[in-house]
C-alpha positions in Angstrom: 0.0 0.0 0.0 3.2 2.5 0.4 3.8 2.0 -3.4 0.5 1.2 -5.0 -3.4 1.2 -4.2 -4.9 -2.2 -3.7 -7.5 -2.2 -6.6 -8.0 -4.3 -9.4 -6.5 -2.2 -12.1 -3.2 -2.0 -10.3 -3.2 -6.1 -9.8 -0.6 -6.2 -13.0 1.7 -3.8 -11.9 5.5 -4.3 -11.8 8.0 -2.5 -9.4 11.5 -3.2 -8.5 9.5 -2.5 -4.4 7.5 -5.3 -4.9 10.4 -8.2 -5.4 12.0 -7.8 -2.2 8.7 -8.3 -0.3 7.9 -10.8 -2.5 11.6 -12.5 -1.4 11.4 -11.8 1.9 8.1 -13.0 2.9 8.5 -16.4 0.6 12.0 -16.9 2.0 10.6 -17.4 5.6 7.6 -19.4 4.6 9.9 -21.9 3.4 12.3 -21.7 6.1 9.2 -22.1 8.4 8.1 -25.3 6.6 11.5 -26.5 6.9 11.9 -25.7 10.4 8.4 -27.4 11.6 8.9 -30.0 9.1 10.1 -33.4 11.3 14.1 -33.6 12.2 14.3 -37.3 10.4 12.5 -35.2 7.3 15.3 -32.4 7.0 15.1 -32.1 3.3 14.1 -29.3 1.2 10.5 -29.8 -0.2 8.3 -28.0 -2.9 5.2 -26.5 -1.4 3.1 -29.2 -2.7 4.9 -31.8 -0.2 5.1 -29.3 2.8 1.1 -29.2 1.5 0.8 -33.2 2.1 3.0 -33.1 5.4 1.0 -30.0 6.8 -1.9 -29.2 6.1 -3.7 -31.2 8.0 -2.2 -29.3 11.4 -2.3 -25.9 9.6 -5.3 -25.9 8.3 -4.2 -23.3 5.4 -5.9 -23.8 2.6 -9.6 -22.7 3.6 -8.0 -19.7 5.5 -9.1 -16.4 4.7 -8.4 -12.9 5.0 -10.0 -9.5 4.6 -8.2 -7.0 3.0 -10.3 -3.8 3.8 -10.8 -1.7 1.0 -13.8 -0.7 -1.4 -14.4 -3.3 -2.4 -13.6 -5.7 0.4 -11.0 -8.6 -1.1 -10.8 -11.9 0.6 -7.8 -13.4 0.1 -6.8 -17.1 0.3 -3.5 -17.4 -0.4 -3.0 -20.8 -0.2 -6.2 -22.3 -1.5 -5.9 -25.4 -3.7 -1.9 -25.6 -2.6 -1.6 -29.2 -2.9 -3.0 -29.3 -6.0 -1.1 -26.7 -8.0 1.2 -23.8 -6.5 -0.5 -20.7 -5.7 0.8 -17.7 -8.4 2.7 -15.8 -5.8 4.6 -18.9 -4.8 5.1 -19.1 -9.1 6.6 -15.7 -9.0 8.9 -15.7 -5.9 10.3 -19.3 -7.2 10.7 -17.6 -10.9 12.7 -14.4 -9.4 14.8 -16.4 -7.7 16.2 -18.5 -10.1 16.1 -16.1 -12.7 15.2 -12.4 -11.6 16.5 -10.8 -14.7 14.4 -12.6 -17.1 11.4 -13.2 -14.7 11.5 -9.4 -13.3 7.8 -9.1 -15.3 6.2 -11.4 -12.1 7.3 -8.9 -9.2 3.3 -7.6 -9.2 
C-alpha cells in the first residue's frame, strides 16, 4: 500500500518495491516449513509436499483474509496448494532463479 493502491487495475503492476517483499516474505515461509517439518525429514520440499506433510495441522488452505478496502477482497492465499502452486509462490520461485528474465512477475 506505500507504493501502489490495492484495486483491481493496479493487480498487473510491476516494481523493482515489490520483489524484495515478495523475497522476503517467501524466504521465511519456506524456512518455516522447513523448520516445523520433522528432524528425520530435514530435506528441502516443494510446497506441494510441505502441503501433504502440513496441512492437515495448519489448516491453510480454507483460511481467509479480509483486506479492507472498497471493495472488500478476501484473500486465500494458499487455497488449492496441494493441488497446484499458488501464483505468488510461481513468481517468488521464478525471481529467484532467474530475476532478470522473470522481473515481469514482481506484481
Amino acid at each position: 500500500m506505500d507504493f501502489l493502491p490495492f484495486i483491481d487495475e493496479n493487480k498487473k503492476a510491476i516494481s523493482p518495491k515489490f520483489v524484495p517483499i515478495i523475497m522476503d516474505s517467501c524466504s521465511l515461509i519456506e524456512s518455516i516449513f522447513y523448520e516445523i517439518t520433522s528432524s528425520s525429514n530435514k530435506e528441502r520440499f516443494n510446497l506441494k509436499k510441505y502441503c501433504l506433510l502440513h496441512e492437515s495441522s495448519l489448516q491453510l488452505e480454507e483460511n481467509a483474509s479480509l483486506f479492507l478496502t472498497l471493495p472488500v477482497h478476501i484473500l486465500q492465499p494458499y487455497k488449492r496448494w496441494g493441488q497446484k502452486s499458488p501464483v505468488w509462490w510461481d513468481a517468488y520461485n521464478k525471481l529467484k532463479h532467474d530475476r532478470l528474465n522473470n522481473y515481469h512477475c514482481a506484481t
